[in-house]
C-alpha positions as a printed NumPy array, in Angstrom:
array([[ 18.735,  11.343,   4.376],
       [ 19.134,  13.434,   7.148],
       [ 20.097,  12.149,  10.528],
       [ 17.123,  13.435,  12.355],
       [ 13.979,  13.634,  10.355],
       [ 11.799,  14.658,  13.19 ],
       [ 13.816,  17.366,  14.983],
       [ 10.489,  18.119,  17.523],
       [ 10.136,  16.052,  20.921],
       [ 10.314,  12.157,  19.827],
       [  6.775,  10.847,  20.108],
       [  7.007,   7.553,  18.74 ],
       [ 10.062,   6.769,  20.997],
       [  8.684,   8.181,  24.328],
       [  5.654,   6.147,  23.782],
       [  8.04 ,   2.668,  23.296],
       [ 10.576,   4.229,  26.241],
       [  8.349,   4.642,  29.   ],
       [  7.099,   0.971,  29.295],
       [ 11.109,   0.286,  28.901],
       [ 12.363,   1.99 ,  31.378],
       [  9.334,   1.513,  33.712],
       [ 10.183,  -2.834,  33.092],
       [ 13.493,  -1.662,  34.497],
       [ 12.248,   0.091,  37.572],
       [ 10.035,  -2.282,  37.976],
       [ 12.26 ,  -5.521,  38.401],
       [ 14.357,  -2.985,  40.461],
       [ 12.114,  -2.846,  43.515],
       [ 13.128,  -4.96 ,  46.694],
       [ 11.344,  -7.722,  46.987],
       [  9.503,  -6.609,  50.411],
       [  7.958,  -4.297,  48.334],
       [  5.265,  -6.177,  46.164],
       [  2.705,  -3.838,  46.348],
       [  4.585,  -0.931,  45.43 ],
       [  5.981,  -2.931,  42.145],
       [  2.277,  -3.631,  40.83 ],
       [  1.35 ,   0.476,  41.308],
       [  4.369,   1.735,  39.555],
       [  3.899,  -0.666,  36.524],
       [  0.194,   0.462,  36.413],
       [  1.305,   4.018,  36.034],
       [  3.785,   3.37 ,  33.998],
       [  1.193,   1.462,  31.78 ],
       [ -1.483,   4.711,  32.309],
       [  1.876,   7.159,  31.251],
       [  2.353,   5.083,  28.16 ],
       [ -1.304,   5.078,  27.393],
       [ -1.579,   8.978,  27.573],
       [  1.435,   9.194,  25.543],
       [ -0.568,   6.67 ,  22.897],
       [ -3.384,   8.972,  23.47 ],
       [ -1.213,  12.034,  22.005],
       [  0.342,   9.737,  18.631],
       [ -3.69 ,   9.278,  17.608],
       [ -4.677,  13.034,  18.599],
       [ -1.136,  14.569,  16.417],
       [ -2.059,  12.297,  13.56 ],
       [ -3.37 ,  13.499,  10.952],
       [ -5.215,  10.858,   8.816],
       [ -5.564,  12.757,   5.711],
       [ -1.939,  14.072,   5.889],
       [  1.234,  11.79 ,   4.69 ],
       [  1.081,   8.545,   4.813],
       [  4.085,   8.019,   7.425],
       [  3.519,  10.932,  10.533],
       [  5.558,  11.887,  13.624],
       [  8.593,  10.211,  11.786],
       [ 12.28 ,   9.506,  13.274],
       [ 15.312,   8.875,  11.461],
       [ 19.023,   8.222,  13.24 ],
       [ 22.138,   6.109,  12.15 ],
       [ 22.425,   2.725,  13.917],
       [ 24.451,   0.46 ,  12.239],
       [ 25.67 ,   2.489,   9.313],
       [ 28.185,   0.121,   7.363],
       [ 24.75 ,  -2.188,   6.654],
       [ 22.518,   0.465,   5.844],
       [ 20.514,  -0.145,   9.386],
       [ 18.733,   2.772,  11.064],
       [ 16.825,   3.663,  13.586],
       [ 13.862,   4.889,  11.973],
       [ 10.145,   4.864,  12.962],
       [  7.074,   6.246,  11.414],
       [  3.122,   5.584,  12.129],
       [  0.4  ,   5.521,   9.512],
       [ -3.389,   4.911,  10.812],
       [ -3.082,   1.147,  11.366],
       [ -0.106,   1.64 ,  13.5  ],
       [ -1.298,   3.895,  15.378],
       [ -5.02 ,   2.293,  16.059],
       [ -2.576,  -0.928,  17.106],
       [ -0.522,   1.129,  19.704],
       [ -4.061,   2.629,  20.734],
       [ -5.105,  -0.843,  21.8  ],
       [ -1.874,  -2.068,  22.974],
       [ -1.647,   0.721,  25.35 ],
       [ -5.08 ,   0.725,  26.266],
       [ -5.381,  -3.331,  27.416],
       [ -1.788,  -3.605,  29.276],
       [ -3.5  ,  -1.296,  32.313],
       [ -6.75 ,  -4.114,  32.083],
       [ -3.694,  -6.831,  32.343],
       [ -2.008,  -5.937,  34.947],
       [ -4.828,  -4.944,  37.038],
       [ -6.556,  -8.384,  36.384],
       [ -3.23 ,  -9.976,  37.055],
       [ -2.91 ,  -8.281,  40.666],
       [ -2.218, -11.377,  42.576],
       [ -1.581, -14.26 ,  39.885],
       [  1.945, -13.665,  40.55 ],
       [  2.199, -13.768,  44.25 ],
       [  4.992, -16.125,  45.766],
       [  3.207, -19.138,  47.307],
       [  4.034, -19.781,  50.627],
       [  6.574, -22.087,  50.031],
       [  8.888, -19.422,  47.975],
       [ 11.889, -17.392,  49.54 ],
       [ 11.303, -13.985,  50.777],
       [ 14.028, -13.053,  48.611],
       [ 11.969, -14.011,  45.454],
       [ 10.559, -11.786,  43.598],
       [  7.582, -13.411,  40.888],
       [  5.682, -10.429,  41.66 ],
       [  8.35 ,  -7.651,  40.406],
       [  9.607,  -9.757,  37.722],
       [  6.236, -10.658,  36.502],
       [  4.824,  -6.683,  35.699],
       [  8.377,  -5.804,  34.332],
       [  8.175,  -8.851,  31.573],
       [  4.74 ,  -7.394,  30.8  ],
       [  5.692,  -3.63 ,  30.273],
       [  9.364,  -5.015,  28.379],
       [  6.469,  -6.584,  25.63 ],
       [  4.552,  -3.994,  25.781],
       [  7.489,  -2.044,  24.894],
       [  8.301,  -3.984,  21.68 ],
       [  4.919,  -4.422,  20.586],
       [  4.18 ,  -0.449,  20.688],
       [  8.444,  -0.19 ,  18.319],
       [  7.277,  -2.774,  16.315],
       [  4.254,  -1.203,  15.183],
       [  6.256,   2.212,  14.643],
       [  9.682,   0.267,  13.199],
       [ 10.192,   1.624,   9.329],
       [ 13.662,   0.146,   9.055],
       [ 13.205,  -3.915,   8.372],
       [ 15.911,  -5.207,  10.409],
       [ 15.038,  -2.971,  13.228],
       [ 11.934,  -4.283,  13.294],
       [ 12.852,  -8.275,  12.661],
       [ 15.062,  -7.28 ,  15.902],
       [ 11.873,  -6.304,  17.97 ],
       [  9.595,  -9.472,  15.874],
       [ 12.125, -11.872,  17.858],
       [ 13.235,  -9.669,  21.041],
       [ 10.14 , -10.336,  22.308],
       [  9.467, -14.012,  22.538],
       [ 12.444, -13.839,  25.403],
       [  9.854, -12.174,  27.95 ],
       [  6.89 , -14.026,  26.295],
       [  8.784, -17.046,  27.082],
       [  9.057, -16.229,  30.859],
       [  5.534, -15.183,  31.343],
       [  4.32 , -18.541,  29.796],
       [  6.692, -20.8  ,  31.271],
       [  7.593, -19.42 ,  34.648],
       [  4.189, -17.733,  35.524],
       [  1.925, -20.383,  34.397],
       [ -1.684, -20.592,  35.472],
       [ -2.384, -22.002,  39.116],
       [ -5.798, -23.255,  38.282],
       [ -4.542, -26.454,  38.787],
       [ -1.543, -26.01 ,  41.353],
       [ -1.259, -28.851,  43.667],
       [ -3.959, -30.981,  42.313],
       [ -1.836, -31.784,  38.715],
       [  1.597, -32.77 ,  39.323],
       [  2.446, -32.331,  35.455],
       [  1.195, -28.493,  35.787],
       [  5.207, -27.224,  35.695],
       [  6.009, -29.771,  33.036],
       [  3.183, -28.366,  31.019],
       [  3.766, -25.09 ,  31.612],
       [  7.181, -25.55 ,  30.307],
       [  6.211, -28.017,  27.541],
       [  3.585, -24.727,  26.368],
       [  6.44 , -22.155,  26.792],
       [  9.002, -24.24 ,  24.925],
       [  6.121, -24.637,  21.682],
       [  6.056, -21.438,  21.685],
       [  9.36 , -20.21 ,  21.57 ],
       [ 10.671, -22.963,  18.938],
       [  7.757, -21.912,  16.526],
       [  8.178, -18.51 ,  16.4  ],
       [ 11.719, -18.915,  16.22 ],
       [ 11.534, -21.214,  13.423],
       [  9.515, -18.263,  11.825],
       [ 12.054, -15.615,  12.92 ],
       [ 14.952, -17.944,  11.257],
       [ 13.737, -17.969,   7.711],
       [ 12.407, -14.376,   8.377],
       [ 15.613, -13.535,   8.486],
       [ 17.136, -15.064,   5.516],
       [ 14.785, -13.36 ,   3.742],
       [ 15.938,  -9.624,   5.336],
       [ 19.112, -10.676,   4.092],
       [ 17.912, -11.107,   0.537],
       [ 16.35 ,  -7.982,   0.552],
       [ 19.016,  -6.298,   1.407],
       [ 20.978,  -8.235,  -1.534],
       [ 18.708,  -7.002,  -3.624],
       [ 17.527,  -3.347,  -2.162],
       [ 20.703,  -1.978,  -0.924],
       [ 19.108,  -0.86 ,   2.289],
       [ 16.171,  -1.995,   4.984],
       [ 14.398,   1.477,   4.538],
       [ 10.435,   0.359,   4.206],
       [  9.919,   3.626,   2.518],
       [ 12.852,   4.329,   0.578],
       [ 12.179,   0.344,  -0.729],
       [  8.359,   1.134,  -1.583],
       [  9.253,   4.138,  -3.357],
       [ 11.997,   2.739,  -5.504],
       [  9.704,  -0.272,  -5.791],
       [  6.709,   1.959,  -7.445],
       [  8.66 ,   3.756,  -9.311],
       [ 10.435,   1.449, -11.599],
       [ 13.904,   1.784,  -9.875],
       [ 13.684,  -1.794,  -8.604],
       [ 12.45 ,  -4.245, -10.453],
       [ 12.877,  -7.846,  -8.328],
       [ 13.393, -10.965, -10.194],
       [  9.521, -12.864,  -9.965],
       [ 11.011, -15.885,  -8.499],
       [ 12.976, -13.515,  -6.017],
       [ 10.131, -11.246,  -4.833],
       [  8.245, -14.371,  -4.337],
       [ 10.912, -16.475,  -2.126],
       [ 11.26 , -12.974,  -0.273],
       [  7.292, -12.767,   0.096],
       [  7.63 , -16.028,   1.51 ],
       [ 10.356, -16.073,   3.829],
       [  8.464, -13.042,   5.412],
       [  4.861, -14.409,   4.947],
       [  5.615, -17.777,   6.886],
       [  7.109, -15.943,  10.04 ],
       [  4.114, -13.784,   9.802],
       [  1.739, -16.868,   9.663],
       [  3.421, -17.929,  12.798],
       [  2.789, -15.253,  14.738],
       [ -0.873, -14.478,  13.358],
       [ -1.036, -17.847,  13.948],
       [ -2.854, -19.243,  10.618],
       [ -3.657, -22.993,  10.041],
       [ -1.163, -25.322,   9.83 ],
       [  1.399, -23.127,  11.863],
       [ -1.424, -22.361,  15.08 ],
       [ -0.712, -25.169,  16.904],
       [  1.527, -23.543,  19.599],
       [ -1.59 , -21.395,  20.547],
       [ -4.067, -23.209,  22.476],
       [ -0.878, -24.569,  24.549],
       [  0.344, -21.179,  25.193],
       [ -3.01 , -19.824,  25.947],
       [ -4.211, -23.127,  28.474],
       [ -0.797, -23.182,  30.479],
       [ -0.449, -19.171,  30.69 ],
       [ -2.367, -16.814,  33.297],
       [ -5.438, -15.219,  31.748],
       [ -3.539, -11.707,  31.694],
       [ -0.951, -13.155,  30.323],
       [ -2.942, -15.078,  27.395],
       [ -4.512, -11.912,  26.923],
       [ -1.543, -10.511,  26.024],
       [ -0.531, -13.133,  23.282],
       [ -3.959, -13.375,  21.478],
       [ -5.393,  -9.332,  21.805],
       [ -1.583,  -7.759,  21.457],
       [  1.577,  -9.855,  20.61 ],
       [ -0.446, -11.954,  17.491],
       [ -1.663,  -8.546,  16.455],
       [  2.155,  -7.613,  15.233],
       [  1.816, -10.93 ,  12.985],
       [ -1.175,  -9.674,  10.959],
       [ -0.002,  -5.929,  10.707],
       [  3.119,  -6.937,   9.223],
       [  1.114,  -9.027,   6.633],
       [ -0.517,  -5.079,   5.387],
       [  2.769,  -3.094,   6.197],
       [  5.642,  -5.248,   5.056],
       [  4.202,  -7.792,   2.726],
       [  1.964,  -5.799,   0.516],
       [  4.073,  -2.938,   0.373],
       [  7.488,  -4.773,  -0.465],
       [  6.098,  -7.395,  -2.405],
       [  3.104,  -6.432,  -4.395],
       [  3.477,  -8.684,  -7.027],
       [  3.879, -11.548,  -5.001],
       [  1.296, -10.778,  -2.372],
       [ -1.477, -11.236,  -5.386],
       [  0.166, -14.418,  -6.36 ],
       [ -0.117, -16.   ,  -3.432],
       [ -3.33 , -14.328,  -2.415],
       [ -5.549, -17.502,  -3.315],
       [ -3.864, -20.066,  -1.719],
       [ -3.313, -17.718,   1.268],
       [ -7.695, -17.214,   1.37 ],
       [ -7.616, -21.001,   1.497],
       [ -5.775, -21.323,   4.825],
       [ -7.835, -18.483,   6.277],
       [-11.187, -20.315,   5.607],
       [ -9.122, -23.381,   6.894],
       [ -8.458, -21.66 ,   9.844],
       [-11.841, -20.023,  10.395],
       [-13.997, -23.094,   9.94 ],
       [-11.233, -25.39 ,  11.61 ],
       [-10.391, -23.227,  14.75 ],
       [-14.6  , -22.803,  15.053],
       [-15.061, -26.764,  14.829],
       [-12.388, -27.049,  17.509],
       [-13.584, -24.648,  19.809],
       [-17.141, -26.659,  19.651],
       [-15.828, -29.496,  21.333],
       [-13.401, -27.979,  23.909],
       [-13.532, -28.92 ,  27.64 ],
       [-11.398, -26.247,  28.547],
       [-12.721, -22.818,  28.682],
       [ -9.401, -21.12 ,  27.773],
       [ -8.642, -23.59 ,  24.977],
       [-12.208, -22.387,  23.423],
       [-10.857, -19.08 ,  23.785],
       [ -7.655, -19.762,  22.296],
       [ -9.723, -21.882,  19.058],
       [-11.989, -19.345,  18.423],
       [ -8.992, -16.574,  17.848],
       [ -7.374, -19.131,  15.686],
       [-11.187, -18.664,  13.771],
       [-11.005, -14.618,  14.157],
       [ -7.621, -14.694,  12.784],
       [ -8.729, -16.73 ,   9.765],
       [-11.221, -13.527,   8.642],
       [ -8.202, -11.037,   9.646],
       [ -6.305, -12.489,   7.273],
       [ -8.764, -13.535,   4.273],
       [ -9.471,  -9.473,   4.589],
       [ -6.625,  -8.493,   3.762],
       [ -5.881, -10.36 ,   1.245],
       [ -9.375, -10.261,  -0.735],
       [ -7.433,  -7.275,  -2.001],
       [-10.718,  -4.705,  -1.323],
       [-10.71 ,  -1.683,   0.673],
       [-13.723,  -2.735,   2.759],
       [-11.737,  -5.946,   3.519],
       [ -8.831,  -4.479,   4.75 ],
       [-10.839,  -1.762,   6.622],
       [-12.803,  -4.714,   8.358],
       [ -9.559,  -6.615,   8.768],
       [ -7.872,  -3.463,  10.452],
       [-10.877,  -3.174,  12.602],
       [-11.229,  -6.659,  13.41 ],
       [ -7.16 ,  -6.593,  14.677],
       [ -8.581,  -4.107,  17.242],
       [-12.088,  -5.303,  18.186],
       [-10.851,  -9.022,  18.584],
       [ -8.408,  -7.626,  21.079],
       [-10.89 ,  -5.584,  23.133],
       [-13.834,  -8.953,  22.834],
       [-11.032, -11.252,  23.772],
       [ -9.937,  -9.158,  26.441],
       [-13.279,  -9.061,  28.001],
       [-14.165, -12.985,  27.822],
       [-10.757, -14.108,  28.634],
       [-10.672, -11.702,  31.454],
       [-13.609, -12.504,  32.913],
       [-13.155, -16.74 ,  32.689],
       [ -9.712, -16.232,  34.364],
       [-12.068, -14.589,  37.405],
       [-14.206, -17.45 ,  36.8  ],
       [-11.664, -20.143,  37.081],
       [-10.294, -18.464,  40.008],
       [-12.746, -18.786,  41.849],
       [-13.383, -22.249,  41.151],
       [ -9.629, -23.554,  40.538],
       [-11.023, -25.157,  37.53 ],
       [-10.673, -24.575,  33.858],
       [-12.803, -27.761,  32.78 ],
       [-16.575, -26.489,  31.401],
       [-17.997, -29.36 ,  33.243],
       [-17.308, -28.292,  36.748],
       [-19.564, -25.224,  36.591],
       [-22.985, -24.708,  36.113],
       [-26.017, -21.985,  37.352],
       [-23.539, -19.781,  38.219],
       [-25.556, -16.753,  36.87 ],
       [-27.774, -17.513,  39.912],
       [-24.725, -16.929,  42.869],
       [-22.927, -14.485,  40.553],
       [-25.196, -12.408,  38.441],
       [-22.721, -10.203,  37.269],
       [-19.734, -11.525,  36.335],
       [-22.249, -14.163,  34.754],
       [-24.07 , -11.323,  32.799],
       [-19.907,  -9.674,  31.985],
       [-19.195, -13.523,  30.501],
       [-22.693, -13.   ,  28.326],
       [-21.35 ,  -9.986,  26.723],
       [-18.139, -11.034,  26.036],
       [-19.137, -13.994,  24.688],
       [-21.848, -12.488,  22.12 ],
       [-19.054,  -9.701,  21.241],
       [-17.334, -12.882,  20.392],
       [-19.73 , -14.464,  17.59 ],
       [-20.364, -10.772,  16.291],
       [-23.424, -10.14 ,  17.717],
       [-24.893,  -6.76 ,  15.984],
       [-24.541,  -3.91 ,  17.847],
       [-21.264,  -4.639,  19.801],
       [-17.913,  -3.636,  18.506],
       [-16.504,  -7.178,  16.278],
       [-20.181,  -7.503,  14.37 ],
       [-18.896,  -4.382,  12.021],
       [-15.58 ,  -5.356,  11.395],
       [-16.771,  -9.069,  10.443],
       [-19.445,  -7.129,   8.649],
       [-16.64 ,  -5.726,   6.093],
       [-14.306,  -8.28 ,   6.181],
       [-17.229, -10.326,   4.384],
       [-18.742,  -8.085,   2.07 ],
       [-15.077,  -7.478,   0.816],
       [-14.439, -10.863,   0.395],
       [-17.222, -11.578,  -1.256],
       [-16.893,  -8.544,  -3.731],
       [-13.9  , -10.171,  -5.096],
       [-14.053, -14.495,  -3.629],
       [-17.922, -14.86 ,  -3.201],
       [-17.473, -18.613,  -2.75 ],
       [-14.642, -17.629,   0.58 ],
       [-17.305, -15.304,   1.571],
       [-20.125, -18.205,   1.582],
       [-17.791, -20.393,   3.122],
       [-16.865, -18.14 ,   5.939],
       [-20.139, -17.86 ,   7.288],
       [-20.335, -21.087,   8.333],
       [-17.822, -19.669,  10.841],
       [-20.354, -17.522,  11.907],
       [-22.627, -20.349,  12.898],
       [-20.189, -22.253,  14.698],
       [-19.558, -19.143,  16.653],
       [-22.963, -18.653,  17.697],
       [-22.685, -22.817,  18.892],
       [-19.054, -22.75 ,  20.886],
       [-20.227, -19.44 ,  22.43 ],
       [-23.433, -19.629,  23.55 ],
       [-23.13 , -23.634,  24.533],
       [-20.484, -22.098,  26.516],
       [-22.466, -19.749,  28.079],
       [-25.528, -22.554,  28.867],
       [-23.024, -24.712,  30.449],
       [-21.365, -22.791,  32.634],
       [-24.005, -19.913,  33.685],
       [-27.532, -21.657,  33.594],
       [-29.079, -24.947,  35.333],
       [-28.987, -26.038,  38.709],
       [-26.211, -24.67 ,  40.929],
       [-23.535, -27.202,  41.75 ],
       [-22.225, -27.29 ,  45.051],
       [-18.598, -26.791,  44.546],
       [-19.847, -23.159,  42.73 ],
       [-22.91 , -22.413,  45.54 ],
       [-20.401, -19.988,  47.371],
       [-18.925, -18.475,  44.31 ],
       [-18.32 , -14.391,  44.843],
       [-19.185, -12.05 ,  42.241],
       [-17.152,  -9.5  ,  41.002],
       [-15.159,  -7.463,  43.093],
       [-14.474,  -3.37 ,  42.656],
       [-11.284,  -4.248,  41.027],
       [-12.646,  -6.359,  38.589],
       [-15.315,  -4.445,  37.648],
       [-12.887,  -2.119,  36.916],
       [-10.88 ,  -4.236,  34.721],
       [-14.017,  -5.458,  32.877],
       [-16.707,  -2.493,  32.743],
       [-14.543,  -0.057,  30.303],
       [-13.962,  -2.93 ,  27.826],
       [-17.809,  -4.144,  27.475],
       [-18.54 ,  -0.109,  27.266],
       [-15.77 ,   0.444,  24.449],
       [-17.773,  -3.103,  22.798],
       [-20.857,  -0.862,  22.767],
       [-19.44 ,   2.145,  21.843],
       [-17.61 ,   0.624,  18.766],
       [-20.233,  -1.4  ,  17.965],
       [-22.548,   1.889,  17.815],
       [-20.184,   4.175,  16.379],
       [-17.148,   3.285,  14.461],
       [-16.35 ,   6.032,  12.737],
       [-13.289,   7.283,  15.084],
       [-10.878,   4.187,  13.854],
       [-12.254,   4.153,  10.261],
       [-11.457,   7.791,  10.037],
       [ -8.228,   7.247,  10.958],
       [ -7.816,   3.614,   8.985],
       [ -9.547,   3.967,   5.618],
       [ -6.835,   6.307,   4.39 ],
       [ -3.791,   3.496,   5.087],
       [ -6.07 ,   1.436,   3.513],
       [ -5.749,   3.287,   0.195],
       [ -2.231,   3.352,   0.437],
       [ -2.073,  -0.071,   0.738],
       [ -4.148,  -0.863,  -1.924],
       [ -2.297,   1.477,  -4.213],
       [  0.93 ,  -0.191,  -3.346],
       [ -1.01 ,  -3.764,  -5.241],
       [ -2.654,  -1.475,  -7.782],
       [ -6.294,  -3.013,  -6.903],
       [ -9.1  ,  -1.489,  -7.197],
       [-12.297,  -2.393,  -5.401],
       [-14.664,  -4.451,  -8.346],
       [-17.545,  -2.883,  -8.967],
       [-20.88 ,  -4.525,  -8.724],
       [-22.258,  -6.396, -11.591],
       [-25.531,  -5.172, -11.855],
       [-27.946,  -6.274, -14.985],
       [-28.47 ,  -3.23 , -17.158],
       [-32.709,  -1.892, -17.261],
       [-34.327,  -2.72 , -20.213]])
């Protein structure tokens, strides 16, 4: 292989780079200078977003299967390179990525003020917008990262910064009221970090095996020798390797039993910052379920396919029953992901090309609906200093529109037709059902208790009589509204017209069904007498 594949202008690295390098600038700026730190992270973010903008308008989704590829010599004793390459799932992930981080940090504008109390020489503020542009950063290599130990090095990398933003930025909802809030913070932060790193651990043992038994960490050069006969894994082996990788994945994702860490993380963290877990970080877990597992371990992926469909409905009816009888508003947030991530997962492995489509579309749908109703509660709770459901009520009548901004959020939540999720949820079902009609019955129920967490939810907080403590409750400001309005308007654009991501998904989608040599079943329909 040649040293450079791609001898243009590197794409795929600019796009990771300028979020880098803009964390380092960032964290650079005196601390007097607070202001100036949040504007140059949100251009940094709007650079990196144009620069996502150009990946999806070079791509070309009926071309090859990898696009805009790089190739250089890291580590060359062990085989290890730096190579990247994009195929239409990456790059709809890096689309979304880059699009939310500018809604994060401007709906994060002043959660990391110092207090009063703090030094003039600290700097939350600085250190805060550079932790979210260094994930960003590893979120946009991971989704371009070809080379399997490059990309187990960015799949742990960035739990450091995740760690910080939990732990040492934690939500204020309840400062000086809860004397525990730092302990829980940290309690939330350290959950995190020892289950994902539990994940990473055997993750990497299994990296290791497959480079016992490949030669090399090259995805493609693994897949190709895989397909065409010129390596043929032990079954036991590909199977341990499937599930070394499959378990960190899980983690991440997070699927039932492994999801505990989430509604933790989520409660403790800033709504930005949960944001950025749930609609971005999780995402990486799911899209290495299509790109690594199914291409590297075909074999193995359908072997474990119907045990893995029973954890998602697990986790879809489970995380919907919990998020029914939450208190907390972000904790209902964070159980009803652990429910969408349930039908990400049990599409793609119902093996069909409509459920990996939907499950494709649902990665980036669920990150724009989340992004919406999380966004909007954390200007909710705010406001009140509250995240307990019970302490609001009529506040559609004092606020009308960040009341009527929750509404949409929340029915882009349960699917409603029309906004952006309903289609994806659409496909993920009728693909499961094509092949596991009995998973696709089941799942609906998670439909149902959708419709319940969401729109009790909604009645709770929004309707009846105004309390007091919400009577002088502001509505949304210009800022907000400008954090919120593009997301509900991509919800109804989506919703209305998918056809831009499928165009550029549906053929990865082929390729990845190739690589398990399925085919979609075809309906059993009673022959006319």
């Amino acid at each position: 292989m040649s040293d450079v594949v791609n001898a243009g202008f590197p794409l795929l690295t600019a796009t990771a780079a300028v979020p880098a390098v803009g964390a380092i600038l960032t964290a650079a700026v005196p601390a007097a200078r607070r202001t100036a730190a949040k504007w140059l992270a949100l251009l940094v973010s709007l650079a990196t977003l144009v620069l996502a903008a150009l990946v999806a308008v070079r791509f070309e989704p009926g071309g090859d299967r990898y696009q805009l590829t790089e190739s250089h010599a890291w580590i060359a004793d062990f085989g290890v390179r730096y190579e990247l390459g994009v195929d239409g799932i990456g790059v709809a992930l890096i689309a979304l990525t880059a699009l939310l981080i500018p809604f994060i940090i401007l709906a994060g504008w002043h959660d990391a003020d110092p207090l009063e109390t703090q030094s003039k020489r600290w700097r939350p503020t600085q250190g805060f917008f550079a932790l979210i542009l260094m994930v960003e950063a590893m979120v946009i290599l991971s989704f371009e990262a070809t080379d399997v130990f490059l990309f187990y090095i960015l799949f742990e990398a960035m739990l450091i910064p995740m760690y910080f933003l939990i732990g040492g930025f934690g939500d204020r909802a309840h400062a000086g009221t809860d004397e525990n809030a730092a302990a829980q913070r940290s309690y939330a932060a350290v959950k995190f970090l020892l289950y994902n790193l539990v994940g990473g651990l055997i993750m990497l043992a299994a990296v290791i095996g497959l480079y016992v038994v490949a030669g090399n960490f090259s995805l493609t050069e693994i897949a190709a020798a895989r397909a065409s006969g010129e390596l043929d894994m032990a079954t036991n082996t590909e199977r341990l390797l499937f599930l070394g990788f499959f378990f960190a994945f899980a983690v991440k994702a997070p699927l039932w039993p492994l999801h505990t860490w989430l509604p933790n993380a989520m409660g403790e963290a800033t709504a930005p910052v949960a944001v950025l877990i749930t609609a971005v970080v999780d995402k990486v877990g799911t899209f290495a379920m299509l790109r690594f597992c199914l291409q590297l371990f075909p074999e193995a992926s359908k072997w474990a396919t119907p045990a893995i469909i029973v954890l998602a409905l697990i986790s879809i009816v489970y995380g919907a029953l919990l998020a029914v009888g939450q208190r907390d508003i972000k904790r209902l947030v964070a159980y009803a992901s652990i429910s969408h991530f349930g039908f990400i997962i049990m599409g793609i492995f119902a093996m069909t090309s409509q459920g990996q489509s939907g499950a494709t579309l649902y990665m980036v749908n669920h990150g724009i609906s989340t992004a919406a109703l999380m966004l909007v509660a954390g200007f909710l709770i705010s406001r009140r200093g509250s995240r307990l459901i019970a302490d609001y009520g009529g506040v559609q009548k004092v606020a009308p529109v960040l009341a009527g901004t929750f509404l949409v959020g929340g029915l882009a939540t349960l699917s409603l037709p029309g906004l952006a999720p309903f289609v994806s949820e659409f496909l993920v079902l009728v693909g499961t059902f094509a092949r596991y009609p009995v998973a696709g019955i089941i799942a609906t129920f998670g439909i149902v208790l959708a419709a319940l967490y969401t729109l009790v939810l909604y009645q709770r907080t929004m309707t009846g009589p105004v309390k007091e403590e919400v009577r002088a409750m502001p509505d949304l400001k210009v800022r907000e509204l400008a954090v919120v309005a593009p997301l509900i308007a991509l919800l109804l654009f989506l919703g209305v017209y998918p056809k831009p991501l499928t165009e550029i998904v549906d053929p990865a989608v082929r390729h990845t069904m190739s690589d398990v040599q399925q085919k979609d079943p075809r309906p059993e329909v009673e022959a006319a007498k």
